[in-house]
C-alpha positions as CSV (number, residue, x, y, z in Angstrom):
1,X,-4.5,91.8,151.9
2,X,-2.3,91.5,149.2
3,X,1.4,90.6,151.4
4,X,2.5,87.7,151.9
5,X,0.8,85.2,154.3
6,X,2.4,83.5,157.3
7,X,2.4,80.3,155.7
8,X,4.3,81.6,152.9
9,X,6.5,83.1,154.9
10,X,7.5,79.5,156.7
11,X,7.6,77.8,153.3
12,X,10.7,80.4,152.4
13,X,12.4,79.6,155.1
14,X,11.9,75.7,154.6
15,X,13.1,76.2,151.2
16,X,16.0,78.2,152.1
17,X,17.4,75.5,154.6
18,X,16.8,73.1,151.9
19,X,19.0,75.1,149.8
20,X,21.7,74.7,152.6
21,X,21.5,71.3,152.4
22,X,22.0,71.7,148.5
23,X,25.3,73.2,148.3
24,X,26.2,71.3,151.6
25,X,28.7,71.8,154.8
26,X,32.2,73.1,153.2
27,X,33.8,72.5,156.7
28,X,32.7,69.1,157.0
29,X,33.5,68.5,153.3
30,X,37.4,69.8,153.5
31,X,37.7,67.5,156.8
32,X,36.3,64.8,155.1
33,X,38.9,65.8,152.5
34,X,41.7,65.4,155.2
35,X,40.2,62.5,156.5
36,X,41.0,60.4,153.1
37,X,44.2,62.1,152.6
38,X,45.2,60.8,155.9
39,X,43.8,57.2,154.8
40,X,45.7,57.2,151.6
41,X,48.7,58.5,153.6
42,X,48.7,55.6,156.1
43,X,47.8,53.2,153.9
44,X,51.2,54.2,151.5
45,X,53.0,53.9,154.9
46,X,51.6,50.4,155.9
47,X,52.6,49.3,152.3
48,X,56.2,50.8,153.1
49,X,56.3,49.2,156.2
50,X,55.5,46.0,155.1
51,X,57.8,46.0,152.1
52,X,60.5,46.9,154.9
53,X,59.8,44.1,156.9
54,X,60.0,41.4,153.7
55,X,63.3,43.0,152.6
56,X,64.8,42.7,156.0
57,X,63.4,39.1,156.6
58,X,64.9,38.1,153.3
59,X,68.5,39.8,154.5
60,X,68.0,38.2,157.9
61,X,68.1,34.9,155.5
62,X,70.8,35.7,153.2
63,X,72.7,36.6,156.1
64,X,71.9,33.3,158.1
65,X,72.8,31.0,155.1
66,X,76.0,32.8,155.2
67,X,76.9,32.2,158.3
68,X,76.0,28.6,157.9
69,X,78.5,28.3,155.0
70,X,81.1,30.2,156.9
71,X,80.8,27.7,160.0
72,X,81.0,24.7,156.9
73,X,83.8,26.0,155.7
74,X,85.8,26.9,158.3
75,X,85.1,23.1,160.0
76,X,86.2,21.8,156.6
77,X,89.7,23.9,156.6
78,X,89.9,22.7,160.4
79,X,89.0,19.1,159.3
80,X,92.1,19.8,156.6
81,X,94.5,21.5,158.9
82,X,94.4,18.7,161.7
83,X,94.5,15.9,158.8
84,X,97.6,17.5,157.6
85,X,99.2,18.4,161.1
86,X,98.6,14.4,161.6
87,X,100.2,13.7,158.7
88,X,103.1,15.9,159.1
89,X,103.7,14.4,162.6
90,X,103.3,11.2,161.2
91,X,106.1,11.5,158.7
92,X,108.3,13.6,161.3
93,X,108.5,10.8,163.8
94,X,109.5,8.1,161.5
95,X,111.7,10.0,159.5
96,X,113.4,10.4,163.7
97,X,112.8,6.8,164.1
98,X,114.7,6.0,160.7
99,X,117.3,8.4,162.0
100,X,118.3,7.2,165.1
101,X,117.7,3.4,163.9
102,X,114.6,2.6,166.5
103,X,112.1,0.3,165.0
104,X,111.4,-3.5,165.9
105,X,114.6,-4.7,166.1
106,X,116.5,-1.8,168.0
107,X,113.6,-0.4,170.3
108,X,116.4,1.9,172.2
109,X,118.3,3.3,169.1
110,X,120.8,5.6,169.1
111,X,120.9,9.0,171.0
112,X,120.7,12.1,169.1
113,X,120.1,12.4,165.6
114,X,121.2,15.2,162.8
115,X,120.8,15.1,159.3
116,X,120.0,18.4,156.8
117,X,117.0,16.9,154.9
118,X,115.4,16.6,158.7
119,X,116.5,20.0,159.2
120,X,114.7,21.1,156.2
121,X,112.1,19.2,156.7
122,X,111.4,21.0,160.3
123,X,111.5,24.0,158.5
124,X,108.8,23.0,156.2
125,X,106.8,21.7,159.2
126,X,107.1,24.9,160.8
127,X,106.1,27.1,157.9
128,X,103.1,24.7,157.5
129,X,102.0,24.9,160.9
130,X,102.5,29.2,160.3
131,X,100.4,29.2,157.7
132,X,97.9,26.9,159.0
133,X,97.9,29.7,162.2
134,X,97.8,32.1,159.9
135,X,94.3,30.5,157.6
136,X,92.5,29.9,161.3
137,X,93.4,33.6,162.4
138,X,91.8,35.2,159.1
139,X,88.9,32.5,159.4
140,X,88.1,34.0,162.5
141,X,88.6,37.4,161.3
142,X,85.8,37.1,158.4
143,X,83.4,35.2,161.0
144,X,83.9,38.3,163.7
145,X,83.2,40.4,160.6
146,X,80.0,38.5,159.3
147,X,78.8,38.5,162.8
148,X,79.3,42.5,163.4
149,X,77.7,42.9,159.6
150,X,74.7,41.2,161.2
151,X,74.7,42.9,163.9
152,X,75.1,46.5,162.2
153,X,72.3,45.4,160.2
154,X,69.8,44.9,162.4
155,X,70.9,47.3,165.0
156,X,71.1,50.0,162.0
157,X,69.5,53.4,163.3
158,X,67.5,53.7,159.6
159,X,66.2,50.3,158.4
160,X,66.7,51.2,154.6
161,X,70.6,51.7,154.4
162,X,72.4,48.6,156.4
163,X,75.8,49.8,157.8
164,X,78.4,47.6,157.4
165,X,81.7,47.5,159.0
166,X,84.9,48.1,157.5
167,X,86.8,44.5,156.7
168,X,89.0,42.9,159.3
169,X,92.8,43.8,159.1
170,X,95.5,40.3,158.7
171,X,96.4,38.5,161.4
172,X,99.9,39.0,161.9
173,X,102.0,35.3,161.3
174,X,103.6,35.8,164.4
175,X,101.0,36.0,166.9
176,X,100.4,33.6,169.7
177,X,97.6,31.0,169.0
178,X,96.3,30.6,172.2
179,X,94.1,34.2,172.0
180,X,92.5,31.9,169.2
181,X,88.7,30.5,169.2
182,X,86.4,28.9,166.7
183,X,83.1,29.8,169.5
């Protein structure tokens, strides 16, 4: 009589589930939790990423206009070394033709020629043409090294810290030329 009725009974447990919905699902609220942690996480690695990827763009560009200036300078010191060898040449044959008296009006001149200043100045024609060899060797050197730079840079194994290698040694000044290329 006095209890509880039946429909009292179900409006407890109503309000009991509605109490569960009150203080809410903690498992789904700590994977939620982890969800956005994971967000915030890939977004910070996205942003390192792309950062990465500009810095490395702007090397790759730094490193391409300095190969360009490389390849303009060493045609210009190529440009300068043949104009000189030219000139050298130049001088050399008629300081001979002054020597042995061919010119316009003895075309056959005389056999054999000696004189000390042509001596020296074969000397100097050969230290010229040394040290000429010498500027195209180490030319080539720092564009094999720019190139291997390059390469170590992209071909580094962490993206952050570009390895670069160690600078080429001289050229000795009495090498053979013909191992030499400008390619």
């Amino acid at each position: 009589m006095f209890g509880k009725t039946k429909d009292a009974n179900e409006h407890d447990q109503q309000v009991g589930s509605d109490a569960d919905g009150f203080f809410g699902d903690e498992e789904a609220a700590a994977k939620a939790a982890t969800i956005d942690g994971l967000a915030t996480r890939v977004h910070q690695v996205e942003s390192q990423l792309n950062s990465q990827f500009t810095s490395m763009a702007a090397y790759a560009q730094i490193a391409q206009e300095q190969v360009e200036l490389a390849r303009s300078e060493a045609s210009m010191a190529v440009d300068r070394s043949e104009q000189r060898m030219v000139e050298l040449i130049e001088r050399e044959r008629n300081d001979r033709l002054a020597a042995t008296g061919a010119g316009p009006s003895n075309p056959g001149g005389a056999i054999g020629w000696s004189s000390p200043e042509a001596e020296a100045r074969l000397t100097t024609l050969e230290s010229s043409v040394a040290e000429i060899r010498n500027g195209l060797a180490e030319c080539l050197n720092r564009q094999k090294a720019l190139a291997d730079a390059i390469t170590a840079l992209f071909d580094s194994a962490t993206p952050g810290s570009p390895v670069l290698p160690p600078p080429p040694a001289r050229a000795a000044a009495d090498g053979p030329i013909e191992e030499l290329s400008l390619i």
